[in-house]
N, C-alpha and C positions, 0 to 999 in steps of 0.2 A: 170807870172800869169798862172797857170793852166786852163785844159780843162773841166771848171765848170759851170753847167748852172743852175739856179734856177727854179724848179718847183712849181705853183703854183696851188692851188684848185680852181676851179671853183668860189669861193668865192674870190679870190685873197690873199688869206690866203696863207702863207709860206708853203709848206711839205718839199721837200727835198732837196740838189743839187745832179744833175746829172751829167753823164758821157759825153761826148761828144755821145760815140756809142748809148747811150740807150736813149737820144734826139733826136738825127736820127732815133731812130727807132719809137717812138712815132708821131715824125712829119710825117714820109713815114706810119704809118697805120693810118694817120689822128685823133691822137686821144686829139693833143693841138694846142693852137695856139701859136703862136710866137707876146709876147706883145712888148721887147723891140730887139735892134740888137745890137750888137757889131762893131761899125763901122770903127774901124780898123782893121777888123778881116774880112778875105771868106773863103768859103768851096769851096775849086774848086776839080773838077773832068774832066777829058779829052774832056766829052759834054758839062757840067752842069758849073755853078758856081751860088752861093749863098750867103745871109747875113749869118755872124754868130748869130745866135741865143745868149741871153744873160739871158734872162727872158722866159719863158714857161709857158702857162696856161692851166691847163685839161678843154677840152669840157664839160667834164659831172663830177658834183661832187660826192669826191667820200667822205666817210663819215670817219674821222679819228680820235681813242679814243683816252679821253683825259689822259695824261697821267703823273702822279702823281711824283714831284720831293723826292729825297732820302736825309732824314737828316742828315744835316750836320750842325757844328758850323757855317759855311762860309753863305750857304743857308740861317739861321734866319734871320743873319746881311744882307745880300744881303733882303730877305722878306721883314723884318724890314728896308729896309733903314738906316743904319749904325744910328739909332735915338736911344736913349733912350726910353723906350718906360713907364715909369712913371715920368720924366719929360720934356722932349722931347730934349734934348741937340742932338745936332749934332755928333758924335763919327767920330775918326779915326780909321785903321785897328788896330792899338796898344790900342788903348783906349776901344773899344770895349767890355765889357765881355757878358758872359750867366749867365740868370737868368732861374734858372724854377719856374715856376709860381706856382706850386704843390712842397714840398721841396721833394728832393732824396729819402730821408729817408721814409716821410710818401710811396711815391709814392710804396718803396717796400714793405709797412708794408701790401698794399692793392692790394699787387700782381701785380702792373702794370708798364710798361716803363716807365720812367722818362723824358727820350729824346725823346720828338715825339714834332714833329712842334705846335700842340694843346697846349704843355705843357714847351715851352720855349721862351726867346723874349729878343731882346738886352739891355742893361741896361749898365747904367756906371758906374763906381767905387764904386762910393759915395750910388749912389741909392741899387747897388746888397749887397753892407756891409750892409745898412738899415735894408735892407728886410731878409739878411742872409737866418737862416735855418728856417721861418717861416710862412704863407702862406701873402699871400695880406691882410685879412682881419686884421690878430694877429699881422701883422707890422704897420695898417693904412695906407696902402697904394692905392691907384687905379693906372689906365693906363691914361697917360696923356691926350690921345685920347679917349674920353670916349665910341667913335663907333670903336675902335681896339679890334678885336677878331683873336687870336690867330690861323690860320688855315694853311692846306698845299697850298703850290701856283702850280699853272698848270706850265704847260712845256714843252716847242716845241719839236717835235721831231728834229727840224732840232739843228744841232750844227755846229756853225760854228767858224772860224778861227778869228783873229785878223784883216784880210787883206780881208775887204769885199767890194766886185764891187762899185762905188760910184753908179749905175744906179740901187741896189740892196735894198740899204737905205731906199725907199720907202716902200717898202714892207718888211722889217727885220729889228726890233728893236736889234740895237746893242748897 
């Protein structure tokens, strides 16, 4: 395990994980608290010894923008929940395909991108053949979920690894 401590917002919202040095430095100018400890772990020094800190919370919030995920095929499916999204079938990563909801073609006729989150959504074999190269309306088609609107999803700044603290879980949806 590395020397990785999570930072929190004043809100208990995730920001970032930190260093070991630059958690000591936040805690010696007073500027978090220490929520959880590491309690197989000390910080000794030749006077001193201490919890290791595990969990970190900023005193005073600080305000952080929100910040816009980059499309990608993987991102829809991940958005979408691997679902179908005009008939609501379950998909695997191999079953999966992209549908755009606006076809390729028009999309260029009218000067605009064709892949943007607004403008794509997972679909399964059967359904994306249906619909082909034609819009929802010219195929008779809808969205299974009749409140599913296509948009980009938010996105933590934090990214983290496979191998997260289990005292971390609370506060980072993994």
């Amino acid at each position: 395990m590395t020397a990785a401590i999570l930072l929190l917002n004043a809100d208990y919202r995730p920001i970032r994980v930190l260093s070991l040095k630059r958690a000591l430095s936040l805690l010696l100018k007073d500027r978090v608290d220490v929520v959880e400890i590491d309690p197989d772990r000390k910080l000794r020094s030749p006077s001193t010894t201490m919890a290791y800190p595990s969990i970190l919370r900023l005193r005073h919030y600080v305000r952080v923008p929100d910040r816009h995920a980059t499309w990608s095929r993987r991102a829809v499916f991940s958005r979408d929940g691997y679902t179908c999204q005009y008939c609501g079938t379950k998909l695997s990563r191999e079953d999966a395909t992209l549908d755009h909801i606006t076809p390729v073609e028009k999309c260029r006729a009218m000067g605009i991108r064709a892949s943007t989150f607004g403008n794509s959504c997972c679909a399964c074999r059967k359904c994306n053949t249906r619909k082909a190269n034609r819009t929802m309306q010219d195929a008779g088609m809808r969205f299974w979920n009749p409140e599913f609107e296509p948009k980009t999803p938010r996105v933590s700044y934090l990214v983290l690894s496979s191998d997260v603290p289990e005292s971390w879980r609370v506060y980072v949806k993994v």
